[in-house]
N, C-alpha and C positions, 0 to 999 in steps of 0.2 A: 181449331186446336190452339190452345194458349203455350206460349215458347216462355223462355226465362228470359229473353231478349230477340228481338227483333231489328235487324238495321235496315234499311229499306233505300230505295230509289239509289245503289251504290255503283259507280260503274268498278265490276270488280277484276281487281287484278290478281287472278289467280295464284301467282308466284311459279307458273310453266312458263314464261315466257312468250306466250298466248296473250294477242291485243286484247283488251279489255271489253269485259259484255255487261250492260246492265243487269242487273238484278236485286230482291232480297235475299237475305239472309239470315236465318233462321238459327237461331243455338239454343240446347237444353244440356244442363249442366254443363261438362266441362268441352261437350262438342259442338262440332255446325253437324245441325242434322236435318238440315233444310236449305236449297239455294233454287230462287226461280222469282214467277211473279206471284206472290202472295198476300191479294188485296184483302183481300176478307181474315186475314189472321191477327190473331192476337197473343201481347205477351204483358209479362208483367211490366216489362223495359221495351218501350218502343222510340227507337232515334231516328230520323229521316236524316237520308246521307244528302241529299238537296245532290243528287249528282256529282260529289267527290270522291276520290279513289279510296276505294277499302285494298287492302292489301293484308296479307299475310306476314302476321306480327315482324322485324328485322331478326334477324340473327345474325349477333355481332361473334365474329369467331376468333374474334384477337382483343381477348382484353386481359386487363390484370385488377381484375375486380376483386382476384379470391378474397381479401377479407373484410373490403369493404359492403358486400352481401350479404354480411353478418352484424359491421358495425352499424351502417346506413343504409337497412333494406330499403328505405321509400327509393333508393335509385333513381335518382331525379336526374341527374344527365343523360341516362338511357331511355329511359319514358319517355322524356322529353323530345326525344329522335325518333319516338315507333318502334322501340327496341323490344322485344318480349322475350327473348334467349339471348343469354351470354356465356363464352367456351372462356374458363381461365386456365391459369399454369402455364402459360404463354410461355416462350422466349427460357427454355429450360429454369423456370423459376415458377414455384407453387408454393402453396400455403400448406399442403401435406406430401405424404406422411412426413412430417418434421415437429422438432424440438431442438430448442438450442439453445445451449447454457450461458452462452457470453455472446460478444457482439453478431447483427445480422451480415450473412458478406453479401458484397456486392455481386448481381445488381438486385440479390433477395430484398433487400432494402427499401425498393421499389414499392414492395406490399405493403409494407408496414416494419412497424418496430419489435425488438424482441419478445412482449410479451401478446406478438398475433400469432408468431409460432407456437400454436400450441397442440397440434393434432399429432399424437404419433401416427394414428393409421387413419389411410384413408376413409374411411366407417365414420371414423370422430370428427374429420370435416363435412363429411356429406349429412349427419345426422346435427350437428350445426348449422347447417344451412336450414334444412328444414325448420328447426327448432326457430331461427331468426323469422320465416316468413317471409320471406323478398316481395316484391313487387313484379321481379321475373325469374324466368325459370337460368338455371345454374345446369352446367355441365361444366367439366374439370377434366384438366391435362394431368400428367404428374411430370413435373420438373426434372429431367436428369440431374443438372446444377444441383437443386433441394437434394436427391439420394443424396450426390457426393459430400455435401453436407451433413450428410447419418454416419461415412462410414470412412472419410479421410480428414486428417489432420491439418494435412497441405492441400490445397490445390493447385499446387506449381508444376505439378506431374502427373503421367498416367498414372490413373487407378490399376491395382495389383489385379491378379487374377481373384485372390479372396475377399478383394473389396468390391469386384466385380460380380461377384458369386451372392455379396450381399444385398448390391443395389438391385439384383436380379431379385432377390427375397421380397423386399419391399414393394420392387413395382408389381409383381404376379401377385401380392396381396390386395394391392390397392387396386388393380386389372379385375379383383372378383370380387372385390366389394364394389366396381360400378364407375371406376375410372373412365377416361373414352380412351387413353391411349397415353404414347409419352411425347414430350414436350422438348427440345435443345436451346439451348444459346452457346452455338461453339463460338462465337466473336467476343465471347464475355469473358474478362481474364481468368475466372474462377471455373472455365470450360473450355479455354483456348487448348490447355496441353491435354485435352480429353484424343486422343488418338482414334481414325476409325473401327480401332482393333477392340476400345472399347464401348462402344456405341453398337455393335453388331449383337450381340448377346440379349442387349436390351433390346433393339429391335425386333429381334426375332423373338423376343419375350412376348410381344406386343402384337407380333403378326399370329402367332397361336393362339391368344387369350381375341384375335378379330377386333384388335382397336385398329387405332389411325397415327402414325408419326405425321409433328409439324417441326422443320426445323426453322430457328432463326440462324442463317447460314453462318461458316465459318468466317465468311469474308463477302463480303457486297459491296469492295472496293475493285479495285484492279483484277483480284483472283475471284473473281463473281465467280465464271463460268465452270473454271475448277470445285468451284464450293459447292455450285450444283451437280457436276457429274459425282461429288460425293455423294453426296443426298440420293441421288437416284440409286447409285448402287449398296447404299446402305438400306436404303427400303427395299428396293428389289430381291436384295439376301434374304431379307426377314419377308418380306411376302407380305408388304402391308403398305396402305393405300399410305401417299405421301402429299403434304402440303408445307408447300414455302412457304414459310412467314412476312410478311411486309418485303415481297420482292421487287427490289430497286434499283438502279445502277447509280451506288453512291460514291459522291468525289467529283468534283470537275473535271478530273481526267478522265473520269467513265462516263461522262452523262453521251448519250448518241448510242449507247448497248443495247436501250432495251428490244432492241429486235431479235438483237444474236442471242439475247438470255431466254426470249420469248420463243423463238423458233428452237430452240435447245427444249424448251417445257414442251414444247407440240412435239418433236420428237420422242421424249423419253413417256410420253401420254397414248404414242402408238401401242406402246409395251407394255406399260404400267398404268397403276392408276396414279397419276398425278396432278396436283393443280396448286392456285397460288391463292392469297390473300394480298389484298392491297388499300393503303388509305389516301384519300384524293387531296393530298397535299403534298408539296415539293420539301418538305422540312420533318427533319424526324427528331425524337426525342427520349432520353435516357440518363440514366446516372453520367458526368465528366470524366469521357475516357481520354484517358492522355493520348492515348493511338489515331484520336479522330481532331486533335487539337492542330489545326494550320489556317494561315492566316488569308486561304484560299475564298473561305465562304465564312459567314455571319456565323456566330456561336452568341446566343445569350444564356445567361446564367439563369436557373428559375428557382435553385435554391442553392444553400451551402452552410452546413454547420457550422465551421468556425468563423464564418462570414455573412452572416444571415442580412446583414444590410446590405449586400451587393447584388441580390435574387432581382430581378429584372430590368439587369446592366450587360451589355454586350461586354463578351470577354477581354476585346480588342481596347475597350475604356478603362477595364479594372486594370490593363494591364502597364495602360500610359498613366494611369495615373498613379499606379504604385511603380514606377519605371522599373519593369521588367519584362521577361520574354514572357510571349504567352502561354507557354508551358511551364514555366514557374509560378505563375498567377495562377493557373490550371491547378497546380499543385499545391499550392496556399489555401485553394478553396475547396481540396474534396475533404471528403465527402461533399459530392452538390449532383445537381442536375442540370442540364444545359438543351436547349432547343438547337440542333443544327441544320442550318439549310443548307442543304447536301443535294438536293436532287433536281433537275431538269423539268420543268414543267412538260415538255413534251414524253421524255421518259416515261413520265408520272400514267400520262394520258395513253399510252398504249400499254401499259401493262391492265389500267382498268377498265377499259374497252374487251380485254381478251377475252374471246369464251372461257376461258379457262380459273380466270380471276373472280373470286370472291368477294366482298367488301369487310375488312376489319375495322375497327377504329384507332386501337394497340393506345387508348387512350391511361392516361397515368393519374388516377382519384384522387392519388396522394400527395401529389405536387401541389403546392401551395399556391403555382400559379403554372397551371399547367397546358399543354398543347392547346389551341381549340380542337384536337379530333373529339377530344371527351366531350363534348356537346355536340361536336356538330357534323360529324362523318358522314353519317345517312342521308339527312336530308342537303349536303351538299352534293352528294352524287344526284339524287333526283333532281334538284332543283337546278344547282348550277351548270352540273355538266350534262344531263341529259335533257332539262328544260333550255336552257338557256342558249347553250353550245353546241347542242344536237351532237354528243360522242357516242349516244348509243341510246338505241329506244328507250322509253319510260319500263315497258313489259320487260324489256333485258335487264334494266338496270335494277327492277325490284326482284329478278330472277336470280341474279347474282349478291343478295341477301337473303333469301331466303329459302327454296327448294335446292339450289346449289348446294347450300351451308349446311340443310340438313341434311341432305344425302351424302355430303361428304363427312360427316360427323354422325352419321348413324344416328340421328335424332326423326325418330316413326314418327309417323303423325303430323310433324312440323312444319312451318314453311309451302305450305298449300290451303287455298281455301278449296275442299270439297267435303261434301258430305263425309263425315266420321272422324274427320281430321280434327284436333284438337282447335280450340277456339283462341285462337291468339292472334289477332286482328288489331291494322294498322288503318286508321280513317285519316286524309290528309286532304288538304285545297292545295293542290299545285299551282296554283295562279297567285298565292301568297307566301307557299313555302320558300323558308331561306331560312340558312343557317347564321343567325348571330353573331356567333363565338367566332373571336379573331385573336393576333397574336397577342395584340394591348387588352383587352377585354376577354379574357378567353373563357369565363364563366358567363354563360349566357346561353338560355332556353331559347330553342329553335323555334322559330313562325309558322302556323299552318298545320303545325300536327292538332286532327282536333280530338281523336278519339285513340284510343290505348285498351285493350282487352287481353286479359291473359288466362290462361284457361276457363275460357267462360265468363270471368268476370269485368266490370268497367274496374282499370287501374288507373285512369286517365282520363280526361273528360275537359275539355277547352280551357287547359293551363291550369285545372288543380288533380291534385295524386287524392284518388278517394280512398276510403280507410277498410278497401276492399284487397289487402294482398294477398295474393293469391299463385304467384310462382314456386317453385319447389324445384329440389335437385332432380335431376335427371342423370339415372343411374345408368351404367352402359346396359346392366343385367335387364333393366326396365324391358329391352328390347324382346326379350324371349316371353315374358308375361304380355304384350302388346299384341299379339298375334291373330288377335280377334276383336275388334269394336261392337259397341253394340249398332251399330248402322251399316258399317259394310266392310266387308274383308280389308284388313290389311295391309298392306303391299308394302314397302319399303323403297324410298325412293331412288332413282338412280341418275346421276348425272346424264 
């Protein structure tokens, strides 16, 4: 039988967490619809894996890609990882449904400039993505932050009941045109006086339409473990499966938490569905919030408008050198972005060890000189911490990228190599993978990935993007038309 591609001698890693077993693998059209030993076959495309790990394309579940999937489909920092799915509208900020007349507020800013807000409804960004082509496939939060941006003036305050009644309009639109769910940032000043009184509404907008809440917590400092008994009980009310954003114990007064924040997830996960996402670096990154400014840990600057020549100068130099506090330097340069290293290396390592933990990148496109997560997330978990460090098998660690991420994101098909599942395939040499990207150099394509396929097609091919894209949005509705493959039943996965 002649296949549309053939990958052969691959040892494969399922994406169940299941050690890896030799085999081929067979795909026509946009599925595998063949996996064993298949010497005598033929395709039009035939690759010998020469014994390297095929895996089940990454699915990044924390990024803030929404508009550069539009502007810069070839998505070369994420190919470049093994990446074939990315979830935006992270951290209560999305690219829809929104419009905005005058300035972006922070930390929307993050995406892009005012004229990338341009979707009123969800429908107008998801039929833009397609239109653009990507190189991977697209699924989409919707931003709390963004509504509050449709329907209040201030965000100094809670939202009214009739502003609440509206953000509720917005998101049950964009929930049937194919949303996956809604998205928070209550630690962002523009969602800090969001109250849980008005957070519950939406919620439960979201647990009836069968999406997924992610929050980026109120606080990941001192009141970690309160932010989370919020979170639980705000998902719990709405009846919808919950995921922590980038959960950390940030501050040097919290670093030694993440147990009690961890055994707190194992708890509220007896009850509920809940689980976390995590990026394998001790340093996070975001717009210059004065709330996170102390002269405890490293802060560099990676950009700043009124100050565009100070972008990769630690804040503690800009601020002897213009002799002042560093909260006044802080303040001279926002709008900016800043790298902080806030976290505990040890911290770090147990939360992404947990069964529970997923891998994100939460990398930032837009930063002109930005984190290494955006190049090198993925394959620093493989290589460094599970190759190198032994914190957790190879099969777990590609498990928690990929079958995880779909099943907690309602993405069918994904994140599995078995027969009927979609073809979105990860080929890597573990004996050479390494992540590049650092904090001085932080643009820079990872080692070792040699092969990229996304639905059925080569995206990726030993360090060049072929002129084969081929990702698409992924509608939540998609899920009800999925219900039959033409190879074999269905199923939907489950943590």
């Amino acid at each position: 039988m002649g296949y549309d591609l053939l990958i052969r001698n691959a040892n494969v890693l399922d994406g169940s967490g299941a050690p890896h077993f030799r085999a081929d693998v067979a795909i026509q059209g946009e599925r595998i619809c063949a996996i064993g030993d298949m010497p005598y076959a033929t395709a039009t495309t035939i690759i010998d894996a020469e014994q390297r790990y095929l895996a089940p394309g990454f699915i990044d579940v924390h990024t803030h890609d929404d508009t550069n999937v539009i502007r810069t489909p070839e998505m070369l920092p994420k190919l470049t990882q093994g990446v074939t799915t990315v979830v935006v509208g992270n951290c209560g900020i999305s690219a829809s449904p929104v419009t905005l007349a005058t300035e972006v507020p922070d930390p929307m800013n993050l995406l892009g400039n005012l004229e990338d807000f341009c979707y009123p409804r969800f429908a107008d960004y998801a039929n833009a993505v397609d239109a653009a082509t990507p190189s991977i496939n697209v699924a989409a939060l919707v931003g709390h932050t963004s509504l509050r941006s449709q329907v209040m003036n201030n965000f100094a305050r809670p939202a009214t009941a009739e502003e609440i009644a509206k953000m509720e309009v917005l998101l049950s639109q964009a929930l049937d045109e194919g949303a996956l769910g809604l998205s928070s940032g209550l630690a962002y000043r523009n969602a800090i006086h969001a109250p849980t009184a008005e957070m519950t509404p939406l919620v439960a907008a979201v647990g009836k339409a069968g999406g997924v809440y992610t929050t980026h917590l109120r606080d990941e400092f001192a009141g970690l473990l309160g932010a989370m008994d919020e979170a639980f009980a705000t998902a719990r009310d709405g009846q919808v499966p919950l995921v922590i954003s980038h959960l950390k114990c940030a501050g040097a007064g919290n670093w030694g938490g993440a147990g009690k924040a961890l055994s707190k997830l194992e708890v509220a996960a007896q009850h509920q569905h809940a689980h976390c996402d995590c990026y394998p670096y001790t340093a996070g990154s975001s717009t210059l919030d004065l709330s996170q400014v102390t002269d405890e840990i490293e802060i560099t600057i990676t950009w700043s408008h009124p100050h565009p020549e100070q972008a990769r100068r630690p804040l503690k130099e800009i601020a002897a050198e213009w002799r002042v506090s560093l909260l006044d330097a802080a303040k001279q340069l926002q709008p900016a972005g800043a790298v902080y290293h806030n976290m505990s290396e040890a911290d770090m390592q147990q939360v992404l060890a947990h069964p529970l933990s997923m891998v994100g990148s939460d990398g930032l496109p837009n930063d002109p000189h930005p984190h290494p997560r955006l190049w090198g997330a993925f394959p620093r978990v493989l290589a460094h911490y599970s190759r190198d460090l032994n914190l957790m098998p190879l099969p777990e660690a590609v498990r928690k990228m990929t079958s995880l991420s779909a099943a907690n994101f309602g993405l069918t098909d994904r994140g599995v190599i078995r027969i009927g599942a979609y073809a979105d395939l990860t080929l890597f040499d573990l004996k050479v993978l390494e992540d590049t990207a650092n904090y001085e150099t932080p643009i820079a394509a990872a080692k070792g990935i040699d092969l990229v396929v996304v639905n059925g097609k080569i995206a990726y091919h030993q360090g060049t993007i072929t002129n084969q894209r081929s990702g698409r949005m992924l509608r939540r509705t998609e899920r009800i038309s999925q219900t039959t493959s033409p190879f074999s039943p269905n199923q939907e996965q489950t943590p």
